[in-house]
C-alpha positions in Angstrom: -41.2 147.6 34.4 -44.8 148.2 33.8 -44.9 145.3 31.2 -43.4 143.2 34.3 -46.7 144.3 36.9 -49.4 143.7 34.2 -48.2 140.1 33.5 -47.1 139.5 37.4 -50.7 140.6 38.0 -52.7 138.6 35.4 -50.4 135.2 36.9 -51.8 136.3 40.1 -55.5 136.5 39.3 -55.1 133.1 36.9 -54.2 131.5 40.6 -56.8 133.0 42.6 -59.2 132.1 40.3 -57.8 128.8 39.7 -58.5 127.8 43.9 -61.6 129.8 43.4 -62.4 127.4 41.1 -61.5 124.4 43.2 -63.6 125.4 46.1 -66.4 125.8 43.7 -66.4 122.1 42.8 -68.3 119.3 44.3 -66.6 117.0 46.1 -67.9 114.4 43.7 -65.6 116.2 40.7 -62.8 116.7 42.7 -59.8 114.4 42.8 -59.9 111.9 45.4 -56.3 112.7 46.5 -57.7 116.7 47.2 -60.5 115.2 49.1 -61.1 116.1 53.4 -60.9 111.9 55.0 -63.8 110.7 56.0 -66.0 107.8 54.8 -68.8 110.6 53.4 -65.8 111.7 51.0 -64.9 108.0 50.6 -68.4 106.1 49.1 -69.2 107.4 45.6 -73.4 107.9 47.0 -72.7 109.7 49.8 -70.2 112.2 48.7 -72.7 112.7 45.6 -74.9 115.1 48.1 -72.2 116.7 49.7 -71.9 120.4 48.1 -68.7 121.5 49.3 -65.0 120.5 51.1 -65.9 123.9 53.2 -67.2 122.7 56.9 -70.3 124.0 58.0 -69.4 123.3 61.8 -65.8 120.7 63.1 -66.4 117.7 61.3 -69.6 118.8 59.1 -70.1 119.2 55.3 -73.3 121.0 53.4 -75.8 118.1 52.3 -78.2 119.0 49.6 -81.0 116.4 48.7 -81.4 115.4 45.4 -84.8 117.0 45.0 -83.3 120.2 46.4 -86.2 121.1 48.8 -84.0 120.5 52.0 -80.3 120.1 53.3 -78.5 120.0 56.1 -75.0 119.3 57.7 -73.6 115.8 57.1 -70.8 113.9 59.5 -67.1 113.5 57.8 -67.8 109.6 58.8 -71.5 109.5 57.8 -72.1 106.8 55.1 -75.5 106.5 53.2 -77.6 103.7 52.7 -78.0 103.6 48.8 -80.2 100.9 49.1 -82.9 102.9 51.6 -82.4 105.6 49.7 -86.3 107.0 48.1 -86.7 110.0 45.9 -90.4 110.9 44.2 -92.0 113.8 43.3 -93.0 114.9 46.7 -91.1 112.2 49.1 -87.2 111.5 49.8 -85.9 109.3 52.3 -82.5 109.4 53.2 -81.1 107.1 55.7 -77.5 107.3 57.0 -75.1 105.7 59.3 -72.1 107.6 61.4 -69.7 105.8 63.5 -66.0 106.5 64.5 -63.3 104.3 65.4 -62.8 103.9 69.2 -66.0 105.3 70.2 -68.5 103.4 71.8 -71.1 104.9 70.5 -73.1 104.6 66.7 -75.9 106.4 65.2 -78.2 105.5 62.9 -80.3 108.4 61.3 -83.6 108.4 59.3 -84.9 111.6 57.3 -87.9 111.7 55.6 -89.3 114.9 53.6 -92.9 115.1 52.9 -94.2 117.8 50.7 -97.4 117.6 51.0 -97.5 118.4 54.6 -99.2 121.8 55.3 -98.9 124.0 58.4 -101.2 122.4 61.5 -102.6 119.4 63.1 -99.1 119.2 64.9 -100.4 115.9 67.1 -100.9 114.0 64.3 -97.8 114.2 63.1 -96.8 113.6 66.6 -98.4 110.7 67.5 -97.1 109.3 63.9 -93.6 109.6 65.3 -95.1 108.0 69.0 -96.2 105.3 66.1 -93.1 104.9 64.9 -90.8 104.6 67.9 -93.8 102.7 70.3 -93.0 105.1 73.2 -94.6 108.4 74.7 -92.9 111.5 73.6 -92.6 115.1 75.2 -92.4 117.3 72.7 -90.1 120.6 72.8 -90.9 123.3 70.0 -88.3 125.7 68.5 -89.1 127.9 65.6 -86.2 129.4 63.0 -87.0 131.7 60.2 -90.5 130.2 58.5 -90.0 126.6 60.0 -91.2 124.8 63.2 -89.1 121.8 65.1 -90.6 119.8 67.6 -88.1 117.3 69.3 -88.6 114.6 71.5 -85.8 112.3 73.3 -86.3 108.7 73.8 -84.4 105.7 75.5 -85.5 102.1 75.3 -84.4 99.5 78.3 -81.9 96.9 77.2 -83.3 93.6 76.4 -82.2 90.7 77.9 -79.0 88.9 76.1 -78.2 92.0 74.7 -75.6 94.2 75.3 -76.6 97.4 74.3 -78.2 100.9 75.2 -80.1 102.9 73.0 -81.6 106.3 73.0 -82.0 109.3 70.6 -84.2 112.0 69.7 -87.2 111.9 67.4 -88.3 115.5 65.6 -90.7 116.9 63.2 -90.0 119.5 61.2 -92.6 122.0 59.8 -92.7 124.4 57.0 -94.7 127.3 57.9 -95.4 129.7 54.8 -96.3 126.9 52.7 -96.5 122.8 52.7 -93.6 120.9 53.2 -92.8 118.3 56.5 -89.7 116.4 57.3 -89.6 113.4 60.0 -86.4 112.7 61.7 -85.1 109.6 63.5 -81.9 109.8 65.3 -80.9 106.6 66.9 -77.8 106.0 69.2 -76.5 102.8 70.3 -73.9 102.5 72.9 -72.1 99.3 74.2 -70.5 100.8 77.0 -70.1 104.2 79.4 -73.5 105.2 78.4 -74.4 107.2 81.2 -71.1 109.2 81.0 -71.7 110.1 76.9 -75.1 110.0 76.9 -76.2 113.9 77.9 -73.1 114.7 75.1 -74.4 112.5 72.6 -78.1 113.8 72.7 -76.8 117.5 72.6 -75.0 116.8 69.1 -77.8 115.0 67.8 -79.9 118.0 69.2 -77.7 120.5 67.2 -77.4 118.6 64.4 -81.4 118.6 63.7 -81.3 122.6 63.9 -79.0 122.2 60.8 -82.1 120.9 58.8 -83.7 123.2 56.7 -85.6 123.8 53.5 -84.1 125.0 50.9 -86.6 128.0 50.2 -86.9 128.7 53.8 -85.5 132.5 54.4 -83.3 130.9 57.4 -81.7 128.7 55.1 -77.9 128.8 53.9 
């Protein structure tokens, strides 16, 4: 009987620590079949960041960047842009799109890390992101832990002959016990029943820029 308990005991801990194991793994050396759907778990880049099956939030997966100074939550249906992708010593770039079927909205998202960037001379960096997106921004500032956000919405009129409203929010992002920036573009485009997704779409973007942080940043996860 004893015998019996030891071994049924020892089987039981070889499981546990089998799907221990499992949910240890990166996606990228999982099997594809034990995978969550999404196109981020589908595109051999992509799911290359992506640290875990686990969701951060519905519909979010921890992204790391390769140089490992920053991450943040990535979209089950974001999908990379290999070819925009940058990493150098002190610079990544990491551009992604997300886009679901039936929705008449798509985003387009643009992260930059700098990290050379040290604490102050906030409207510089500012007016480099008024640069960028050629419109006057109003910042709003929100500190977590040892880094700064200042976010700023946007919304461009629709040119003539084309069908199509776009907005988003523009942010910096800065690191305040030591150097280290990150610029954020986060574009929506919507073909139709703007108005009545707009205010939702924004506050998921919004969110969604709180989930960037550095990796050495005592707020981090």
């Amino acid at each position: 009987m004893k015998k019996t308990t030891i071994i049924l005991c020892a089987f039981a801990l070889f499981i546990l620590g089998g799907c221990q194991m499992e949910k240890s793994q990166k996606p990228s050396d999982m099997d594809p079949k034990d995978l969550p759907e999404g196109r981020a778990f589908e595109d051999e880049f992509t799911k290359g960041f992506i640290q875990s099956t686990e969701e951060v939030s519905p519909g979010y997966y921890p992204l790391l960047s390769k140089n490992e100074r920053f991450e943040m939550a990535f979209p089950k249906e974001g999908l990379m842009a290999s070819e925009q992708y940058v990493s150098k010593d002190n610079f990544e770039s990491i551009s992604f799109n997300d886009w679901e079927e039936g929705k008449d909205t798509s985003s387009s998202v643009n992260v930059d890390f700098h990290s050379y960037f040290k604490p102050g001379d906030i409207d510089t960096k500012q007016k480099s992101l008024q640069s960028k997106i050629g419109l006057p921004l109003e910042f709003e500032e929100v500190t977590e832990g040892q880094q700064t956000y200042y976010i700023a919405s946007f919304e461009r009129e629709m040119e003539e002959g084309i069908d199509e409203f776009v907005y988003g929010l523009a942010a910096y992002i800065q690191k305040e016990n030591n150097a280290g920036g990150i610029f954020v573009f986060y574009t929506i485009y919507c073909e139709a029943n703007c108005e009545d997704t707009k205010k939702e779409e924004l506050k998921e973007a919004y969110d969604w820029i709180l989930t960037i942080k550095f990796s050495d940043d005592e707020g981090a996860t």
